[in-house]
C-alpha positions in Angstrom: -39.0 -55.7 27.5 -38.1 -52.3 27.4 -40.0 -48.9 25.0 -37.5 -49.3 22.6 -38.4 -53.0 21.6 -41.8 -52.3 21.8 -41.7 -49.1 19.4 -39.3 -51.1 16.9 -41.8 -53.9 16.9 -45.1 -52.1 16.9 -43.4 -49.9 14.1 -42.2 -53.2 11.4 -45.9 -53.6 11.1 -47.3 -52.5 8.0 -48.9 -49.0 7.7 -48.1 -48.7 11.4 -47.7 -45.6 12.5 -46.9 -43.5 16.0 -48.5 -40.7 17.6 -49.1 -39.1 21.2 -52.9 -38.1 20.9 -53.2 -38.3 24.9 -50.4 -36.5 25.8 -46.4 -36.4 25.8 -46.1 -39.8 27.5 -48.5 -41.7 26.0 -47.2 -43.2 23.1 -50.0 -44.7 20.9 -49.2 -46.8 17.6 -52.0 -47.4 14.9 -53.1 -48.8 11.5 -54.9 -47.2 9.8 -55.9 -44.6 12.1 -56.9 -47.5 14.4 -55.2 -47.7 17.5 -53.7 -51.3 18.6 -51.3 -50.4 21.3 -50.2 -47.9 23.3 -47.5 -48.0 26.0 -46.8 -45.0 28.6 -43.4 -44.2 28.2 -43.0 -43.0 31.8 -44.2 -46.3 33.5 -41.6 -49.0 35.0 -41.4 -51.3 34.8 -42.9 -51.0 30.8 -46.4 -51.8 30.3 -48.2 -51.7 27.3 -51.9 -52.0 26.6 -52.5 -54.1 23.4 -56.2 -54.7 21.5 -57.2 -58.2 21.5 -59.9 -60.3 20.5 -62.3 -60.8 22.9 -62.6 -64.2 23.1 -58.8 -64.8 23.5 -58.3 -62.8 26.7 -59.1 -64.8 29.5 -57.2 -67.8 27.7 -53.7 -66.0 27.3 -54.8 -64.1 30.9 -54.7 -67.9 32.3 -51.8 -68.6 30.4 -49.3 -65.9 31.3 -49.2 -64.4 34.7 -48.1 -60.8 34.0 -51.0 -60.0 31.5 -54.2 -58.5 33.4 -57.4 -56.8 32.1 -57.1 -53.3 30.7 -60.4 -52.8 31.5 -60.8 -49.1 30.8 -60.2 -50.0 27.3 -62.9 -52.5 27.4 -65.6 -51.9 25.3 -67.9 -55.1 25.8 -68.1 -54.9 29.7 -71.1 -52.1 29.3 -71.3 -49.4 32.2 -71.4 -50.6 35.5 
């Protein structure tokens, strides 16, 4: 998977849109002004950091090596 698939993906979404809030490299797509991916366009190989129900994390974790926790995006872990 390379930035290019994921931007042309992310972007045939409806009322997606991209922006780079964070910085230059950080690309960030959203719907209506909530963000649902972003992908760093300096990392290799490509990673990107989609939102997910909760529930369905550990179960697509288990099911598919490559995905791991982004777990400073987590908002139901609390403050440890």
């Amino acid at each position: 998977m390379n930035i290019e698939y994921i931007r042309e993906y992310c972007l045939s979404k409806n009322g997606t849109n991209k922006s780079f809030p964070f910085d230059e490299s950080t690309l960030v797509f959203k719907v209506l002004d909530k963000m649902f991916a972003l992908t760093g366009l300096d990392c290799l190989p490509t990673q990107i950091n989609l939102k997910c129900i909760p529930k369905y994390t550990l179960e697509l974790r288990d099911q598919h090596g490559d995905i791991t926790g982004g777990y400073h995006m987590n908002k139901s872990i609390g403050i440890l």
